[in-house]
VOGU-3710 file (C-alpha; in Angstrom, 3 decimals, decimal comma):
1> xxxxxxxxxx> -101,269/60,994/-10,292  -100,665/57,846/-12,747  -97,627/58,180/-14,352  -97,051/55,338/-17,353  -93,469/54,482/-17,974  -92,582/53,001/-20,889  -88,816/54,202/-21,519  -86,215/54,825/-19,479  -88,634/55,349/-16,961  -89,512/51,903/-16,588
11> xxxxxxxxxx> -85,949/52,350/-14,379  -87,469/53,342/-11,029  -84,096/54,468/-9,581  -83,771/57,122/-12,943  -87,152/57,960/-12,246  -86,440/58,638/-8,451  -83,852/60,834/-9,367  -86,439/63,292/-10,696  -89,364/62,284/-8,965  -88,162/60,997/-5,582
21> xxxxxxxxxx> -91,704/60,106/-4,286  -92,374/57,562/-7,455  -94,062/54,666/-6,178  -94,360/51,291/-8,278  -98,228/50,192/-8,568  -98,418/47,479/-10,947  -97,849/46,869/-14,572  -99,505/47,835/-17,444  -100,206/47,779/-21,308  -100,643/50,492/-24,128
31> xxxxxxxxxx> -102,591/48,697/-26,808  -102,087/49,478/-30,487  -98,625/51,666/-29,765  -94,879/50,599/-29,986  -91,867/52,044/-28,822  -89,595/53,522/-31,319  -86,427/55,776/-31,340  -87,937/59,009/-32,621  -85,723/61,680/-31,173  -81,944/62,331/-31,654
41> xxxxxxxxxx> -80,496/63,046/-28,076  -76,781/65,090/-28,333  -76,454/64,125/-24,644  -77,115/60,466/-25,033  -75,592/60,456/-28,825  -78,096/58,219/-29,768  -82,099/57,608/-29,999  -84,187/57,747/-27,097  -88,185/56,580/-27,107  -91,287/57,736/-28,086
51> xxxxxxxxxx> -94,501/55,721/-28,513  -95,893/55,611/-31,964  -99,252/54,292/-32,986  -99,510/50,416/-34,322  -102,480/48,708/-34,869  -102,223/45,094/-32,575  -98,847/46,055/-30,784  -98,331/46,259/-27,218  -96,338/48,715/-24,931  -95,555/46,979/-22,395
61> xxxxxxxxxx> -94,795/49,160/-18,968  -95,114/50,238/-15,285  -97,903/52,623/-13,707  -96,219/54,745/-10,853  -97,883/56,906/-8,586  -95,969/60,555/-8,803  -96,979/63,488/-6,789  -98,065/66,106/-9,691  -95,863/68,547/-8,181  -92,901/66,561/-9,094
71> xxxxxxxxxx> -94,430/65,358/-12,734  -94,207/69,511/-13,301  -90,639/69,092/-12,509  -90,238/65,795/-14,894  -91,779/68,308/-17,479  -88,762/70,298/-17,695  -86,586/67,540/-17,277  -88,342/65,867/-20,390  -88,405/69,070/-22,115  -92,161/69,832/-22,058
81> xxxxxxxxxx> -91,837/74,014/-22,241  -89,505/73,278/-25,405  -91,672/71,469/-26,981  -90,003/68,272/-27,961  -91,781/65,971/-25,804  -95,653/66,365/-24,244  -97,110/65,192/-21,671  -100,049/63,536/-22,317  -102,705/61,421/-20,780  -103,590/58,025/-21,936
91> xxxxxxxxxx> -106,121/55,131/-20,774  -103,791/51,905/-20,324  -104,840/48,305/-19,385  -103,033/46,791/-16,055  -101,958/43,914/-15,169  -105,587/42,891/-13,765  -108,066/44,118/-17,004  -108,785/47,477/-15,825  -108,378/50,500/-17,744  -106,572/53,384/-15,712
101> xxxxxxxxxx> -105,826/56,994/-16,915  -101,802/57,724/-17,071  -99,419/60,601/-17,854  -97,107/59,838/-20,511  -94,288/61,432/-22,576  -94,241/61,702/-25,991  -91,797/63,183/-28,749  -94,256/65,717/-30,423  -92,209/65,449/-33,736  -90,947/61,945/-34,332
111> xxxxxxxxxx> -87,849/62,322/-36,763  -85,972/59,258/-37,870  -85,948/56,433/-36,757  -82,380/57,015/-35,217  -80,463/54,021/-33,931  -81,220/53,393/-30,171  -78,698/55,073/-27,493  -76,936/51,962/-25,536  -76,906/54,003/-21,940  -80,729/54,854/-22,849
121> xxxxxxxxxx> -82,122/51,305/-23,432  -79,986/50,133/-20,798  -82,111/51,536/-18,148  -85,228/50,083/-20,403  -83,443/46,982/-20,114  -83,158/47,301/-16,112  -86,656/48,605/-15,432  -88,234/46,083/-17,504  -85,945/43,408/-15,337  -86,963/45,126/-11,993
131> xxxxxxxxxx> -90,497/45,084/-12,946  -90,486/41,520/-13,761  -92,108/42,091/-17,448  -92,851/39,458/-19,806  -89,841/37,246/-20,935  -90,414/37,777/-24,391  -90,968/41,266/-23,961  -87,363/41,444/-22,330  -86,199/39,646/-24,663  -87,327/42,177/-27,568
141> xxxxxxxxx> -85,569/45,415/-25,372  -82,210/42,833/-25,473  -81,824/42,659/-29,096  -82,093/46,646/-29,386  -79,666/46,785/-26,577  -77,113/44,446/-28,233  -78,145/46,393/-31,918  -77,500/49,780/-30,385  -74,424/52,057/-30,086
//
């Protein structure tokens, strides 16, 4: 299955950890979306992402190929059965004009906006570095990293 990581799992190592058969495919785009810090995480004492609609923004991301058996296991881990994030599938544009289908997570009641957890955008910060994603978009995850706590 397509997985689209837009968060901190645009970090393939964090994403390894719970899905150790993750493989990179290429990059891709969510048009009309952008990322915001919806959710208030007590572990991470700080916002983490969601995806919230935005006519003419850009998501930019990664599409992984993850072995459904181990996206059931990210479920948990992303708190699916509690109901705080869903999984949901969306069509996203890759790096060569083609629409593909990919799993994404998704706060399923945005609160907020809370100020951006440092350790959180950090590995946003990394993935979109290992992934080699637009400059500018970089650029944009480096200001929230240097805004957040």
């Amino acid at each position: 299955m397509y997985h689209f990581g837009y968060g901190s799992n645009l970090n393939l190592d964090f994403l390894r950890k719970y899905c150790p058969s993750a493989e990179f495919v290429k990059k891709a785009y969510l048009p009309n979306f952008e990322v915001q810090f919806r959710f208030w995480s007590e572990k991470r004492q700080g916002g983490i992402s969601t995806i919230i609609e935005k006519p003419g923004s850009l998501v930019h991301g990664v599409i992984y190929e993850v072995p459904e058996e181990e996206l059931l296991e990210m479920d948990i881990i992303e708190s699916v059965p509690q109901g705080l994030y869903s999984r949901e599938t969306f069509m996203v544009l890759d790096e060569y004009g083609e629409w593909e289908k990919g799993d994404l997570y998704r706060v399923t009641d945005p609160k907020g906006p809370f100020t951006p957890s440092r350790s959180y955008v950090e590995l946003m910060l990394s993935g979109a570095k290992q992934h080699g994603l637009d400059p500018e978009y970089v650029k944009k995850i480096e200001v929230i990293y240097a805004r957040s706590e």
